[in-house]
N, C-alpha and C positions, 0 to 999 in steps of 0.2 A: 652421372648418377644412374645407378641400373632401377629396374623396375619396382623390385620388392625396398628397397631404398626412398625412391620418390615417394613411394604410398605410403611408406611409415613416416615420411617427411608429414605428406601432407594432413596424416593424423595427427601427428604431433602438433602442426602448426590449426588444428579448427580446435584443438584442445584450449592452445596455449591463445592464441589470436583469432579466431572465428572470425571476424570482421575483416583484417586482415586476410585470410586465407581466402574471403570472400572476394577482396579486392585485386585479391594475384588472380583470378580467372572473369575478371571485369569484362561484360560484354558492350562493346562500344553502342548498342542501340540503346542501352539505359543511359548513355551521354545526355542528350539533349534534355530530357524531363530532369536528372539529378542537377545541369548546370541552373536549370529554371529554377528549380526549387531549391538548389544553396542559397543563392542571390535574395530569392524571396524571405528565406527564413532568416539570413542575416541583417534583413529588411525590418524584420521584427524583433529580432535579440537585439539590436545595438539602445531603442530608445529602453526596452524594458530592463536589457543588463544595466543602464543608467539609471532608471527609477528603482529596482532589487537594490542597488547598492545603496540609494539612501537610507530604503527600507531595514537593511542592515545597520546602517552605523556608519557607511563609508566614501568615501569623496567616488562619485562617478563614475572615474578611468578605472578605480577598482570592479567594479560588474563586467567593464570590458573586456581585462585581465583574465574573468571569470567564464568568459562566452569563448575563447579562440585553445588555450590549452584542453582542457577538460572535453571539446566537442572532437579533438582530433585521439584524445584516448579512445575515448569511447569509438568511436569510428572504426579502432583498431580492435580493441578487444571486445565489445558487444556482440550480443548474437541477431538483436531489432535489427532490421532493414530501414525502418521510420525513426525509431527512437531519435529526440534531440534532447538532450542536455544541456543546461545552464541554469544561470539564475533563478529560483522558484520562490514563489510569494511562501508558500508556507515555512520552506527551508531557511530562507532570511531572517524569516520573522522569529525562528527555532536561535536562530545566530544570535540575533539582538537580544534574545530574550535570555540566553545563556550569557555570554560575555559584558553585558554590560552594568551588573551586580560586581561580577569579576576585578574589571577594569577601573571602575572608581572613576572614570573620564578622565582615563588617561589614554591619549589618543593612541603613543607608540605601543605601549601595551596591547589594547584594543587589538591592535593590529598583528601581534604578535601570536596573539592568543587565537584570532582568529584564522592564523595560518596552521598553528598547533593544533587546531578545533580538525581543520579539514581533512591535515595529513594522517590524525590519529586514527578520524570516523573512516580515509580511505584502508589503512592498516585491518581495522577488525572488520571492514566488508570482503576485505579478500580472504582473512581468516575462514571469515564466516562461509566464504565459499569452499575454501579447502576441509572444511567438516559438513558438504553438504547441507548446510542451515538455508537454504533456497525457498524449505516449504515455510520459512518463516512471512514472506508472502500473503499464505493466505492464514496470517494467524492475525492480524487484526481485521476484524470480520467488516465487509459492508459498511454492516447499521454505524461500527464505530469510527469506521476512517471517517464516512461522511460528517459523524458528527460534530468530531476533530475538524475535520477540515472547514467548516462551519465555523466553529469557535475561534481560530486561528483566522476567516475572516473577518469577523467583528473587532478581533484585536487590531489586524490591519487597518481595517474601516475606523476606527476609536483614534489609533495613533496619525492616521493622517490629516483628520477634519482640520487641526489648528493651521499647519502648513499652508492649505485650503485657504484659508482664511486669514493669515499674516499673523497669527499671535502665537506664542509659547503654551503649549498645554502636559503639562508634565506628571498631573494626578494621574495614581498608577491606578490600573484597572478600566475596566471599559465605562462602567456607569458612572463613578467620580470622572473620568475624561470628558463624557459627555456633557457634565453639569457645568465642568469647568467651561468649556466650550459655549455653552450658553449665557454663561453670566460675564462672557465678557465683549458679549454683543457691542458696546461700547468701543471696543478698542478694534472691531476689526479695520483690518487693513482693503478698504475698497479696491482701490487699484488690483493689487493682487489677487483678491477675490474673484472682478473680473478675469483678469488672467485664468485664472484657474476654471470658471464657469463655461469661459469660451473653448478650452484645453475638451472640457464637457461634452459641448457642442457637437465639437468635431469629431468626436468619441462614438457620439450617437450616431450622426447624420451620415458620417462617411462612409460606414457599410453599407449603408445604401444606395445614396450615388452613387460611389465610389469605391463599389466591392472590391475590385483586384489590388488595391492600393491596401497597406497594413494601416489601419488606424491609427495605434499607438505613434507610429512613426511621424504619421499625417498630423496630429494631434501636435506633437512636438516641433515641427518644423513650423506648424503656422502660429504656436505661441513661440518659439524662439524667432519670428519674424517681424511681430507684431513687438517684442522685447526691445529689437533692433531701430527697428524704422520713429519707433515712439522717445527711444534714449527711458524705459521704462524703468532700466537697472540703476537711474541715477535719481527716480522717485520713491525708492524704497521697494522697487519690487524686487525680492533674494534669485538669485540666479546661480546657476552650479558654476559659473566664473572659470579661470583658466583650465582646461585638460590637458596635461602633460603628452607630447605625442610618443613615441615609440615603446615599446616593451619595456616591462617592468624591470628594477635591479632585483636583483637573487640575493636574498639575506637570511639568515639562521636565525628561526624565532629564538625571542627568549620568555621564558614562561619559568615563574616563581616554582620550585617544585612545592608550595605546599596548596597550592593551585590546580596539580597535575591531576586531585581523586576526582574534583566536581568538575573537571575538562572531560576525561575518561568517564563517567555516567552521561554529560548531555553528549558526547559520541555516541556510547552508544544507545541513547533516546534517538539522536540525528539517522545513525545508519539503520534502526529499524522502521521509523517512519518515511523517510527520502526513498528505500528500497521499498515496501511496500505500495506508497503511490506512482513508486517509477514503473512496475509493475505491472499495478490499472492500467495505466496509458498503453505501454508494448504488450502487452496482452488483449487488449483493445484492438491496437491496428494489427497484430500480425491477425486475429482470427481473422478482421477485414479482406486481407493480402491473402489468405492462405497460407500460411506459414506457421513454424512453432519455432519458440525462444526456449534456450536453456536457464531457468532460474537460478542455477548454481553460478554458470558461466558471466550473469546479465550482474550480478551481488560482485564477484570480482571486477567486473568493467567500469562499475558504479565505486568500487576503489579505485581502479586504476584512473578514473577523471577526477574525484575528488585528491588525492594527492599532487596530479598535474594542476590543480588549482591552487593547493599548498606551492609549488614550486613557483607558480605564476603572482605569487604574493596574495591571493585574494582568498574566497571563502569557500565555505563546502554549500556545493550544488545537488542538483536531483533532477531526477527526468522533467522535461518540460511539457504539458500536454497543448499549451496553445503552438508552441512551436513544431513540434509533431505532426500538427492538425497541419501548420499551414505547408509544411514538409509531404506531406501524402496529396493536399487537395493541390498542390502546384505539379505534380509528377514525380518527387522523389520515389525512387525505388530500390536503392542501394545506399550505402554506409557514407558512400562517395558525397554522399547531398551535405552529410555534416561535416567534412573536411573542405570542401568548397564554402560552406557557410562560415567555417574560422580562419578560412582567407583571406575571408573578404569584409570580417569583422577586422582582421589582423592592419589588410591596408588602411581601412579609415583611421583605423587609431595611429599608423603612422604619417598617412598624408592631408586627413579633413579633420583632424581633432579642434581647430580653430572655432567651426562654428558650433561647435558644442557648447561653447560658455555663454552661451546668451539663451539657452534652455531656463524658463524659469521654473523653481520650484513647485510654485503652485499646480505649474503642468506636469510636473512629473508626480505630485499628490493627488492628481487626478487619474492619471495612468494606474496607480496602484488603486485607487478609491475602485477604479471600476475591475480592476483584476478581482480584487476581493469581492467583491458581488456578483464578478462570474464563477469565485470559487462556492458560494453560497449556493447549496442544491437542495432548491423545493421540491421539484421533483420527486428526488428520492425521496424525502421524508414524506410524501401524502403517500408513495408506495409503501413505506416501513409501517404507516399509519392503519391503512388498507390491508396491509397483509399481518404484520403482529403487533399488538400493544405493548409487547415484552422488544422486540426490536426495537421500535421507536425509541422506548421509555432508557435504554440503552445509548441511540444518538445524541437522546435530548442529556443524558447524565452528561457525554462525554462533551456535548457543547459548554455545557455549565460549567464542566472543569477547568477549561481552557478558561472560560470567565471568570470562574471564580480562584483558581490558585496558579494563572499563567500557563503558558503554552508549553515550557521545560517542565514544569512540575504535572502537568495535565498529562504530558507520557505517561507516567505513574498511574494517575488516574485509570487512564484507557487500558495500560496494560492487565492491570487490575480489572478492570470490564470484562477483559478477552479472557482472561483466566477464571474466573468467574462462571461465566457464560458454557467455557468448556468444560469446565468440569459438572457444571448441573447439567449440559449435553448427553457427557460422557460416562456420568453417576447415575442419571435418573433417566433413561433410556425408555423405551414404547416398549411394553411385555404385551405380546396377542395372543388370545386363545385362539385357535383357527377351527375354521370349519368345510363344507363342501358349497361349493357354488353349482345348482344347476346351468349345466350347459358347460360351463366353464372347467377346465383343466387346473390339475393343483391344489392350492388350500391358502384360506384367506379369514384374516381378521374377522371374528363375531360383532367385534364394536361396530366394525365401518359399513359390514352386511348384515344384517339383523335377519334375514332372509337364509342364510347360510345355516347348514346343518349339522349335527355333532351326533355322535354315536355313545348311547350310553354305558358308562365303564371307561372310555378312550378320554383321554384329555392331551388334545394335541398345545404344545406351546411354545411359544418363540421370542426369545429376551432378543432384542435387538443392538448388541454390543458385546465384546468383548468381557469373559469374566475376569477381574484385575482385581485387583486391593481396594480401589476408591470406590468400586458397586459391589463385590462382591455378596457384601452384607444384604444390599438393596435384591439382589439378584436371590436369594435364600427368602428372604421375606415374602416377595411377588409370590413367588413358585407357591410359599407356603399359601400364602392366601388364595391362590387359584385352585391348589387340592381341599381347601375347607367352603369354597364355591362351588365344586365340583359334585359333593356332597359323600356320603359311605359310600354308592355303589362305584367309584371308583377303583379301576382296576389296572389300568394302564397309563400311565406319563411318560408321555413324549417330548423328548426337548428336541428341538428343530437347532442342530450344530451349525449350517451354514454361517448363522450372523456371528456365531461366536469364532472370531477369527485368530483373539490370542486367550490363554489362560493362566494364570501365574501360581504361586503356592498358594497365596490367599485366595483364589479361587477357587481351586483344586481343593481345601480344607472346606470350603463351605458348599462345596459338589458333595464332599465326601459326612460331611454332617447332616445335609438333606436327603443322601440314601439311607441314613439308620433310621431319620424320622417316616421316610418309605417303609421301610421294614418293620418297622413297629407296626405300621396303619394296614400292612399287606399288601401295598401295592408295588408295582413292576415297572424301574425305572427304565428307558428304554433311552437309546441315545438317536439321531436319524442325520443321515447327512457325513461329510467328511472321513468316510470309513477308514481308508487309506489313510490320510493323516494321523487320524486319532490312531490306529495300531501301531505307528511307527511313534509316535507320542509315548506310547505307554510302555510300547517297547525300550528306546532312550533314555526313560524315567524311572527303568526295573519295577514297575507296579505288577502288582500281585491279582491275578483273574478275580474277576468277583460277580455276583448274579446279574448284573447291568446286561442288558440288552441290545446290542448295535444292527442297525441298518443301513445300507447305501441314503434312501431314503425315506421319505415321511410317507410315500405311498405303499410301499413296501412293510413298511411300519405299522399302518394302518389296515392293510391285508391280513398281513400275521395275525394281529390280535381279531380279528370280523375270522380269518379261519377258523380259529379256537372256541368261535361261539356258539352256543347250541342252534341247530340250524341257521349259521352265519354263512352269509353269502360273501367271499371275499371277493368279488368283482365289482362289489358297491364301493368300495376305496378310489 
């Protein structure tokens, strides 16, 4: 392969496989920290892809299914160095909450549906990436993933207290689960309780002691110990019972077509939220690493593992952040950490799946119990509190949602948040009058310096947005009401063009409606900024000259008119 050949290979190939491409110039001194930290992180996915999958709806060996294909896609097509994929509390809980209205309890189905779910949400994330949809990202803001992801832990926390506790709790919603939960104090199952309390314990105390060891794991092993030695699964304590060992059989969902429209909506509810907080996370560690991800590339790779999940029989996944964590704090540095971690998920499932089935329940409702209260961020919300009441008031809607109309339907909710939110952004924008700052270069808002000067006759101003169709009108309005502030001796109006970055008809028509209201009053629209642009603008658009005024800038602007003055000094500009 000659030289101009290789190179356009290897474009092709950080296009097509980034991860891949990565791994064909694998430097053997990132060996030793990636084998550390495969090993570790698969230390942590095997008890939680076990706990994720009940949290879903699904026997066990399904989570496993879930942790070993899907980490070697990604591995391949991802652009993260850290990222880890699998099982996620919020995405299961998006599962169960979709499919099991669907399904009617029926288990084949169930399952059917749930492979249909993955492979479809993998299909419209690579879509989404082949139309650049990447910056969808950052379109569910902050205030509302957190508050989302909040609500979707309460739901966790709601749906596992009974398991917790040995009894069935099946009232839907989080406050009816609770009550139910309480009133049947009577029936709890001690034994289990224990189990599950001790599962607890372990949970707490072992980062402590026993920081380098995974909790969740630790947690598991000594209530599937304490299962064993006791004979505790023949006193009624529920235990995840036999695991199938080796790799899953390959079968073709079947899914009711009249099934297909409300599968395709929670896809794509699934792939805009799993992409978005996979996101957070590989945005997180690469700024950590120095390094940058492609958003476009990271939406395709986040298909390409959820269909390898589809193909593995199990569910649709999403970035994992506690595995991630323990991926970077062990030494991973490359791709290589997550295909060594589905290795070595890969063996246990074909040669230790045995002592799996004496894992009790109640510890794996504990495992999820405290997942969910580490998704729970106080934090953020005294920041949100702190910094806007309109942000908060946003988290807290979005938590309520999920509380109040479910985690698929609460999509809806939030999306509606974000849109919302953007458009009052994006319609109701910051107009400043500007003025002069002693000492200080440029020109700055009168509101935020009251100190700041103004020249009488000049009225400098600057909308800060784009004029379009949904402000346009807002943007007419302002202006007018800043020339009837201004007062008669008004003589110049300046519009500061930097922030206006696009302009549409509707714009354009209400640019062109507030020059005649200029012209009637006598005063002298002036445009400042974007020179170049706007001529090639107007040229494009065969507009016809007219008395408007342009300058490079607002200094130059502000000159002009102080020349013109009767003993006007323009070097006071």
């Amino acid at each position: 392969m000659g030289k101009a050949q290789h190179g356009r290979f290897s474009r092709w190939m950080k296009r097509l496989a980034p991860g891949l491409a990565a791994l064909l110039v694998y430097r053997r001194r990132d060996l030793p920290g990636d084998l550390v930290a495969g090993v570790s992180v698969a230390a942590v996915a095997l008890p939680v892809g076990v706990a994720y999958a009940q949290l879903a709806g699904f026997s066990p060996v399904v989570g496993l299914y879930a942790s070993i294909l899907p980490l070697l896609a990604y591995a391949l097509f991802g652009t993260s160095r850290q990222l880890i994929v699998g099982p996620d509390a919020a995405t299961c809980a998006l599962v169960a909450s979709a499919l099991a209205p669907l399904a009617a309890g029926d288990g084949e189905l169930y399952l059917s549906l749930s492979v249909a779910l993955a492979g479809l949400t993998g299909v419209l994330c690579i879509l989404a990436s082949f139309i650049h949809l990447g910056a969808l990202a950052d379109f569910l803001s902050k205030p509302i993933l957190v508050g989302f992801l909040n609500g979707v832990s309460l739901h966790i926390l709601a749906g596992q207290m009974g398991k917790l506790a040995g009894v069935s709790v099946d009232a839907p919603g989080i406050v009816p689960a609770a009550l139910q939960l309480i009133e049947q104090y009577a029936d709890y199952h001690w034994p289990t309780l224990l189990v599950g309390l001790s599962a607890f314990a372990v949970l707490l105390i072992s980062p402590r002691l026993l920081p380098r060891l995974p909790a969740a794991l630790l947690a598991l092993l000594v209530a599937a110990a304490v299962v064993a030695i006791f004979n505790l699964d023949q006193r009624g304590v529920a235990v995840i019972g036999a695991v199938p060992a080796g790799l899953p059989e390959l079968r073709w969902p079947h899914v009711p077509w009249h099934l297909f429209d409300e599968l395709a909506a929670a896809a794509m509810g699934l792939a805009l939220v799993s992409f978005s907080s996979m996101m957070l996370t590989a945005r997180s560690f690469a700024a950590k690493n120095h390094y940058d991800i492609d958003a476009d590339r990271e939406f395709a790779a986040l298909g390409a593992a959820n269909i390898a999940a589809a193909v593995t029989q199990s569910f649709a996944i999403s970035g994992a952040d506690s595995r991630t964590a323990m991926s970077d704090a062990a030494g991973g540095r490359t791709q290589l950490t997550g295909v060594i971690a589905a290795l070595a998920i890969g063996l246990v499932l074909v040669f230790l799946s045995e002592p799996l089935r004496f894992v009790p329940i109640a510890a794996l409702a504990a495992v999820l119990i405290m997942a969910s209260i580490s998704l729970i961020d106080l934090r953020a919300l005294a920041l949100l509190f702190r910094f806007s009441r309109v942000e908060f008031a946003l988290a807290m809607l979005a938590t309520l949602g999920v509380i109040w109309v479910g985690a698929i339907k609460a999509i809806l909710v939030v999306l509606a948040l974000s849109l919302i939110r953007f458009v009052r952004l994006s319609s109701r924008p910051r107009v400043d009058v500007l003025g002069k700052l002693p000492g200080m270069s440029g020109f700055h808002p009168v509101a935020a310096h009251p100190e700041a000067t103004t020249h009488p006759g000049l009225l400098l101003l600057r909308f800060n947005a784009p004029v379009v169709f949904f402000n346009a009108a807002y943007f007419k309005q302002q202006v007018q009401h800043a020339i009837e502030r201004a007062g008669e001796d008004l003589r110049w109006l300046v519009l500061d063009a930097m922030p206006v970055t696009q302009m549409d008809v509707t714009g354009y028509l209400a640019l062109e409606d507030l020059k005649a209201t200029l012209r009637q009053k006598g005063i002298q629209l002036v445009v400042a900024g974007r020179y170049q642009e706007l001529m090639e603008w107007r040229k494009a658009h065969a507009l016809k000259a007219d008395d408007t005024l342009y300058f490079p800038t607002m200094r130059k602007a502000a000159k002009a008119f102080l020349a013109q003055q009767p003993g006007g000094d323009a070097g006071e500009a």
